[in-house]
C-alpha positions in Angstrom: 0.0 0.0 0.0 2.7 2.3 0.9 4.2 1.4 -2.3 1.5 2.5 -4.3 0.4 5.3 -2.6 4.3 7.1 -3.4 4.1 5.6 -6.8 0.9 6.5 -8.0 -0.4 9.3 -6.0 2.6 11.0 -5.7 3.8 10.0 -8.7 7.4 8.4 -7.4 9.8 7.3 -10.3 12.7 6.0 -9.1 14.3 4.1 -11.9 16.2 6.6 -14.7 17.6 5.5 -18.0 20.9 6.4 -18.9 20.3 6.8 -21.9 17.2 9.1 -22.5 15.6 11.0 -19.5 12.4 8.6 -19.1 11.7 7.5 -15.8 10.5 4.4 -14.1 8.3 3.1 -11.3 9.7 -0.3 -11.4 13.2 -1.8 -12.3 12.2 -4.4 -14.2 10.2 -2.0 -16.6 13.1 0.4 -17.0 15.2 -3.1 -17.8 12.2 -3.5 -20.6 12.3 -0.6 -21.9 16.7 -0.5 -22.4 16.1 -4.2 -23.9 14.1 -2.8 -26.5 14.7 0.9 -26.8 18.0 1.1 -26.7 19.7 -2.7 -27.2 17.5 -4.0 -29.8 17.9 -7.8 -28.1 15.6 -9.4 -30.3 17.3 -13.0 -30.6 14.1 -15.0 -31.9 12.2 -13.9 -35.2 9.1 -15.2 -36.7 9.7 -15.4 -40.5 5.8 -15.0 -41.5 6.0 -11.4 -39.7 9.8 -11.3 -39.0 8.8 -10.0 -35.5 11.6 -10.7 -33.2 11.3 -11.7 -29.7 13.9 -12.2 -26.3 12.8 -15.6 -25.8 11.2 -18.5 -27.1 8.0 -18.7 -25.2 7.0 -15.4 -26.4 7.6 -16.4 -30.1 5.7 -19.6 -29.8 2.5 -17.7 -27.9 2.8 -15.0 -30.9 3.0 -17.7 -33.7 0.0 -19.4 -32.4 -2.3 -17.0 -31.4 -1.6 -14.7 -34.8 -0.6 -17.0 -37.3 -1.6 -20.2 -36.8 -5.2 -18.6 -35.0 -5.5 -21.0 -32.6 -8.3 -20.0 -29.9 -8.9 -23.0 -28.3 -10.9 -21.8 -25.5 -14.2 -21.0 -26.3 -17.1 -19.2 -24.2 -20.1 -21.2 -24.3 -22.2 -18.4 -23.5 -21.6 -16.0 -26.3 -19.2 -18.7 -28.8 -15.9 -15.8 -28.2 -12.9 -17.6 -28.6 -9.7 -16.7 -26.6 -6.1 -17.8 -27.0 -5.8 -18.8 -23.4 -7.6 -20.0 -20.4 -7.1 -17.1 -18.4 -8.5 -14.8 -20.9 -11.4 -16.9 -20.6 -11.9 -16.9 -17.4 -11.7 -13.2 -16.8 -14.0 -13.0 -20.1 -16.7 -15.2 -17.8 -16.7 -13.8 -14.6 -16.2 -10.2 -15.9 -19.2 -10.0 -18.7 -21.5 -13.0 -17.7 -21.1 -13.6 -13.8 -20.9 -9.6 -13.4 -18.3 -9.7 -11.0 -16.9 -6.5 -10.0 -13.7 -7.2 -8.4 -12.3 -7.3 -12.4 -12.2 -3.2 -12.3 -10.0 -3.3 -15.3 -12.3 -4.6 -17.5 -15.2 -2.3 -16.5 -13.0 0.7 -16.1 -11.7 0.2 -19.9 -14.5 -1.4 -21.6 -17.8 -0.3 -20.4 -16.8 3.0 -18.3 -18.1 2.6 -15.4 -15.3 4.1 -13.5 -13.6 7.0 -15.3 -12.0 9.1 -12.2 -9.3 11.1 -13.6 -10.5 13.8 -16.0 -8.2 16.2 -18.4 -8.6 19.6 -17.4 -7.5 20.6 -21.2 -9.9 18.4 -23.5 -12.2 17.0 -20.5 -11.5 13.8 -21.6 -11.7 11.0 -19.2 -9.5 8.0 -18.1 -9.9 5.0 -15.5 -6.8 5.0 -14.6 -4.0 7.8 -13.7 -1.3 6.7 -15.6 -3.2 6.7 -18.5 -4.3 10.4 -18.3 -0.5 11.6 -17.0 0.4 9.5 -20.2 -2.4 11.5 -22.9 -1.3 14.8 -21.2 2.6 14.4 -21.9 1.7 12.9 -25.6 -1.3 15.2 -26.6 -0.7 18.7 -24.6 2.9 18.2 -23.8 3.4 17.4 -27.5 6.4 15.3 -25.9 7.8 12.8 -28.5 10.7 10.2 -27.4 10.9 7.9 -30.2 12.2 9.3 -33.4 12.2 7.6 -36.7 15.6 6.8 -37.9 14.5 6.3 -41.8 12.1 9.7 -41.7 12.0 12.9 -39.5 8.5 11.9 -37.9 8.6 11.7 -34.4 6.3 9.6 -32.1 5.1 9.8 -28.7 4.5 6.1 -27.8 6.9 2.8 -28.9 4.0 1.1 -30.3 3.5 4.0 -31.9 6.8 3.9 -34.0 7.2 0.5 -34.5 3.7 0.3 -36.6 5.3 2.8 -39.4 8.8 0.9 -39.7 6.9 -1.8 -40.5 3.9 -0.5 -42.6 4.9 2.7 -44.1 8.8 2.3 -44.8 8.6 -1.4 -45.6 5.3 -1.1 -46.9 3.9 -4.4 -45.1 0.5 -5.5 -44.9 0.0 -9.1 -44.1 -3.4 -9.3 -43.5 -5.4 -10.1 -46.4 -9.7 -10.2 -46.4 -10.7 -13.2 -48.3 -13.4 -11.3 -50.0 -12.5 -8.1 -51.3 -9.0 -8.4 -51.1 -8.3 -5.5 -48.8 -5.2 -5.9 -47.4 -4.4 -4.5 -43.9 -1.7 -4.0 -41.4 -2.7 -5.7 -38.1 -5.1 -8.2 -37.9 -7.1 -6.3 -35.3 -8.7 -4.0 -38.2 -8.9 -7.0 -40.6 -11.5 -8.2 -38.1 -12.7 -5.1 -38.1 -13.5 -4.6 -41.8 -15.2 -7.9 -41.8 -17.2 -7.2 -39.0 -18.5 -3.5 -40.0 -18.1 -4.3 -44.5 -19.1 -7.5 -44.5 -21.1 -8.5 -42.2 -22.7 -5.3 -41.2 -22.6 -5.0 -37.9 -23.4 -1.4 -36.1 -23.2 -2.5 -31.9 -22.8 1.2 -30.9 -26.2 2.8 -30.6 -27.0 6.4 -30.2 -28.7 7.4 -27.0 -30.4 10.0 -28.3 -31.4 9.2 -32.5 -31.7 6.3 -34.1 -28.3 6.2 -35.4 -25.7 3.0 -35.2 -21.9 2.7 -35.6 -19.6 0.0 -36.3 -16.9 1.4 -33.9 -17.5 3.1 -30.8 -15.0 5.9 -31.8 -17.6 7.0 -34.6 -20.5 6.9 -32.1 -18.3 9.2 -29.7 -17.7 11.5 -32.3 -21.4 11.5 -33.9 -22.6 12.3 -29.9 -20.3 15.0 -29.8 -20.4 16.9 -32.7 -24.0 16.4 -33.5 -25.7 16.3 -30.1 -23.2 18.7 -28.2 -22.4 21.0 -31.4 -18.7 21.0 -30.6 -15.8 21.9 -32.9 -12.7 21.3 -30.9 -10.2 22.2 -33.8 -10.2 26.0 -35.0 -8.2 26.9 -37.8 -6.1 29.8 -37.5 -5.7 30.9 -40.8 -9.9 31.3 -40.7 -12.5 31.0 -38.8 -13.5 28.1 -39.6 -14.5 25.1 -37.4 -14.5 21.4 -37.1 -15.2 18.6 -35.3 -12.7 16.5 -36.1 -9.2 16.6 -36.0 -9.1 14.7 -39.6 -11.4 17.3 -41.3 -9.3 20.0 -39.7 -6.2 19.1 -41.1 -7.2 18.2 -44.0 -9.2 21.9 -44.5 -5.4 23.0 -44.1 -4.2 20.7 -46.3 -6.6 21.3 -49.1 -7.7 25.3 -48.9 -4.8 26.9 -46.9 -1.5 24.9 -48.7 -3.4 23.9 -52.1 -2.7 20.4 -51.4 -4.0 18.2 -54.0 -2.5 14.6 -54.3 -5.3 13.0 -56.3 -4.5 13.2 -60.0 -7.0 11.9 -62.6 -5.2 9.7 -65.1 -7.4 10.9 -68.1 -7.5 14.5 -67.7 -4.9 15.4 -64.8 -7.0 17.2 -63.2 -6.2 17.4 -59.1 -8.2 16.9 -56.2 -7.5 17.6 -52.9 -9.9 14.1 -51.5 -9.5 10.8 -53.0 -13.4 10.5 -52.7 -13.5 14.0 -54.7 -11.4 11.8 -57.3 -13.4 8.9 -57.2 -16.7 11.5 -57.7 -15.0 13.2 -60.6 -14.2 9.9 -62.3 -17.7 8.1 -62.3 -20.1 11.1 -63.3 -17.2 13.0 -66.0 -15.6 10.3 -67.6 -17.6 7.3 -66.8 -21.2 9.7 -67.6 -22.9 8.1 -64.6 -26.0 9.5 -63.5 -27.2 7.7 -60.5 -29.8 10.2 -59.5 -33.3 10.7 -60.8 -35.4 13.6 -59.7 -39.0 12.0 -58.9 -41.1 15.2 -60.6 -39.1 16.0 -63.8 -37.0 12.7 -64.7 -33.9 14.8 -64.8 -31.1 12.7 -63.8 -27.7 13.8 -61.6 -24.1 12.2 -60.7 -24.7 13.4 -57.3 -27.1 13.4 -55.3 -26.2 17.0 -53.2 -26.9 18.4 -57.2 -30.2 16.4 -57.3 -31.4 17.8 -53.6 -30.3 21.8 -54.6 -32.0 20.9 -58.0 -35.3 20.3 -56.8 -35.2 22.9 -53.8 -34.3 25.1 -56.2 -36.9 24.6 -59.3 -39.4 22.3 -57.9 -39.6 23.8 -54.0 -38.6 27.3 -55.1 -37.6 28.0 -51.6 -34.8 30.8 -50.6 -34.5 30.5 -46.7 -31.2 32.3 -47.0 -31.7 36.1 -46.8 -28.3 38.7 -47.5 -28.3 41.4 -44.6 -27.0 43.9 -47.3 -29.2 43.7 -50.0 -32.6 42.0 -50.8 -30.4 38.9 -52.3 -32.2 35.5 -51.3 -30.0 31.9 -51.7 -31.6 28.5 -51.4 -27.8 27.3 -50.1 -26.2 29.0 -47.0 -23.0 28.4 -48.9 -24.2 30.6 -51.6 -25.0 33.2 -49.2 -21.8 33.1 -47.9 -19.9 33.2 -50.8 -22.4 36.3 -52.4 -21.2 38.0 -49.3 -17.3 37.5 -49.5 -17.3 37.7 -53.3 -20.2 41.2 -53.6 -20.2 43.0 -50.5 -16.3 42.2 -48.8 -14.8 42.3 -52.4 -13.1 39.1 -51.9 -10.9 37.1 -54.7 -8.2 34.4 -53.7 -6.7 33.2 -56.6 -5.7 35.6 -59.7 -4.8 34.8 -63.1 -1.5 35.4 -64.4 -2.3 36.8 -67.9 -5.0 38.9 -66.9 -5.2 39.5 -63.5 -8.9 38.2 -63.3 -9.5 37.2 -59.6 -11.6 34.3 -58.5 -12.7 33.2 -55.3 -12.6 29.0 -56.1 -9.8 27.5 -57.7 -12.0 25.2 -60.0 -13.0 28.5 -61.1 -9.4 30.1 -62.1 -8.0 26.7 -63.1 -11.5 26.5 -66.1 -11.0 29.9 -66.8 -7.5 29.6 -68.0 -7.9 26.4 -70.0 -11.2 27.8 -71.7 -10.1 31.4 -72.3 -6.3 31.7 -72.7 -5.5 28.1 -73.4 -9.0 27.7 -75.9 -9.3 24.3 -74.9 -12.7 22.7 -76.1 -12.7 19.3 -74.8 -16.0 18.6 -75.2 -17.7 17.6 -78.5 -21.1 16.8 -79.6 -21.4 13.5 -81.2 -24.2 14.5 -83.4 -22.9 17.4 -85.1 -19.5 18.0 -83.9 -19.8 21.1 -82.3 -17.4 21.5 -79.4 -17.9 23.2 -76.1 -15.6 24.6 -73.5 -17.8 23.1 -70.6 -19.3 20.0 -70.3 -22.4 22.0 -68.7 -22.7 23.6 -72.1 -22.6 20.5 -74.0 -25.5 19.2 -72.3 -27.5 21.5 -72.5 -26.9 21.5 -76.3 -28.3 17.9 -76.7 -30.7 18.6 -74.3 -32.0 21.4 -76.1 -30.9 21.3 -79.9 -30.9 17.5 -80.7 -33.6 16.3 -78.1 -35.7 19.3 -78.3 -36.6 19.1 -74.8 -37.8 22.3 -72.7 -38.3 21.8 -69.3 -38.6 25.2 -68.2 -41.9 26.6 -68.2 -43.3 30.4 -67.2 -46.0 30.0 -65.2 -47.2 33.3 -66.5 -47.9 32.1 -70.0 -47.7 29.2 -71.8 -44.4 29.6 -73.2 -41.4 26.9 -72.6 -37.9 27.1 -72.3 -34.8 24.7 -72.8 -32.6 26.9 -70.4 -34.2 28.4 -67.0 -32.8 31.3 -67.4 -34.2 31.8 -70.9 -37.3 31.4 -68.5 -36.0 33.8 -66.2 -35.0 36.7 -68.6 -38.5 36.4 -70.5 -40.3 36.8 -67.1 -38.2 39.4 -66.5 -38.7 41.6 -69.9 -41.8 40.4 -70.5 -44.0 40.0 -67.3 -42.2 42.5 -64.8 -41.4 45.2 -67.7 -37.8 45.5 -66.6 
């Protein structure tokens, strides 16, 4: 008792490497951690992984519970299999006979005891070590374990052994029999299969009738839906977000230009590989996926199909500008009719004539279509070419299939284009 109380309450560490400046509570962890941090004693290698271990016990263990997947012990309960008895056991008396002298496994798994809170992210842990350990990694930004084959740093040994093997040797030895996915451990192997495959969602929202596959997206989902937070500002705007991923990659992609996804039939670059993926199945693959229900007009995504028939078929504008009488069915439109009108905003500039735009789609078209006099888009029927694909639609829409869609519900009269429509209400209707 005494022991612990000076080593975890006070936070005792009497054992010191040499060789770095961590500290330990016990001797034979600071042994550990020399063996492997500093030594590299790793005398017995398994060739399917080429994992090395100190001894031979720990090789054979590894090799049968990870490569040869033997789980012999089986809980005939709930049919879990475990690669030893002892897991087993605790597995019984911990989940089935409800015993609660196995804190551990109540403290970890279901959260029943989460004592020691973060007083910088309110994030909460069952155990101290764990929260002195995600306050030296996360605030602390401290980072021990450098990688010798990069300049990437790392704050936990786990941590930066995963990348020797998966990034700079590029391994990933576990393969899913159906799709064949290949992964890195075999933990998210079993993952995929579980979530992909056979479609399980065991995390429940509280409070909507969503599920999750992993408990991290149902943590996330309660957080940024339910509480509204967004944790990660950026600093270059005032944007918000409420997750680290979509943070960093709104810095990647609008503050640093980023774009790492090429298309291979037109270069063009995208800063999402989903963006890619979009670009490639409705531009060059001409797949339109989306029917509207009133009109029959069909769309490669379904965000155009929604602002499509809230525009035209709802005709509502719940967007209203503060400066002027301008409505917007999008808030994003507002927003940009805003920066672009009223603040005078334009980001990106063109070179030859000094024409500002506030998108980079926008600047990028412009100079291809204008300067360059690319027209990459040609009508089958009669050969006419087109700068935009847009354009070249609406040509067969309106030339060869001699549809018009757009009617003035003042008249009669139809229109191929809605702002044909638009301009004839306009002159003809309102007198302007």
């Amino acid at each position: 008792m005494i022991t612990h109380r000076e080593t975890i309450h006070n936070d005792r560490k009497d054992y010191s490497c040499d060789k770095c400046e961590k500290k330990f509570v016990r001797q034979s962890t600071l042994l550990t951690h020399q063996k492997l941090a500093h030594k590299n004693r790793n005398d017995f290698t398994r060739n399917k992984c080429e994992r090395k271990f100190e001894n031979k016990s720990t090789l054979l263990k590894h090799k049968k519970i990870f490569h040869e997947v033997f789980k012999d012990y089986l809980c005939e309960k709930c049919a879990k299999r475990f690669g030893n008895k002892h897991s087993l056991l605790k597995h019984i008396k911990s989940v089935h006979e409800g015993r609660k002298d196995f804190l551990f496994h109540f403290k970890t798994v279901h959260n029943v005891f989460e004592d020691y809170l973060c007083d910088h992210c309110r994030k909460r842990f069952g155990y101290k070590r764990n929260l002195l350990f995600h306050r030296m990694t996360e605030h602390d930004s401290r980072k021990d374990f450098p990688c010798n084959k990069s300049e990437k740093k790392f704050g936990q040994l786990s941590h930066f052994l995963r990348p020797q093997k998966t990034v700079h040797d590029g391994r990933r030895d576990y393969v899913c029999d159906t799709r064949e996915k290949k992964f890195t451990d075999k933990k998210n192997l079993n993952k995929h299969q579980k979530i992909v495959h056979e479609g399980r969602k065991d995390f429940a929202c509280d409070r909507c009738d969503r599920k999750f596959g992993r408990k991290a997206d149902l943590l996330n989902h309660q957080k940024t839906v339910h509480e509204g937070r967004k944790d990660y500002g950026c600093d270059k705007c005032e944007k918000k977000f409420g997750r680290k991923m979509g943070f960093i990659r709104h810095q990647k992609t609008v503050h640093e230009g980023s774009k790492d996804y090429a298309c291979d039939k037109c270069q063009k670059k995208f800063g999402q590989k989903s963006n890619l993926l979009t670009h490639l199945k409705t531009v060059h693959e001409g797949r339109q996926d989306y029917t509207c229900d009133k009109c029959e007009k069909r769309f490669g995504q379904k965000s155009h199909l929604l602002d499509y028939q809230k525009k035209l078929h709802e005709g509502s504008k719940d967007y209203a500008c503060n400066k002027c009488v301008e409505k917007f069915r999008i808030k994003a439109h507002l927003l940009f009719h805003q920066k672009t009108v009223h603040e005078g905003q334009r980001y990106f500039a063109c070179n030859e004539c000094h024409k500002k735009f506030m998108q980079k789609s926008n600047l990028f078209v412009h100079q291809r279509t204008i300067h360059e006099g690319h027209r990459d888009f040609a009508c089958n029927k009669c050969q006419k070419k087109f700068k935009q694909k847009s354009n070249l639609l609406v040509h067969l829409k309106t030339v060869h299939e001699g549809r018009k869609d757009f009617a003035c519900d003042k008249c009669e009269k139809k229109f191929g284009q809605i702002s044909n429509m638009l301009n004839h209400q306009k002159t003809i209707h309102h007198g302007r």
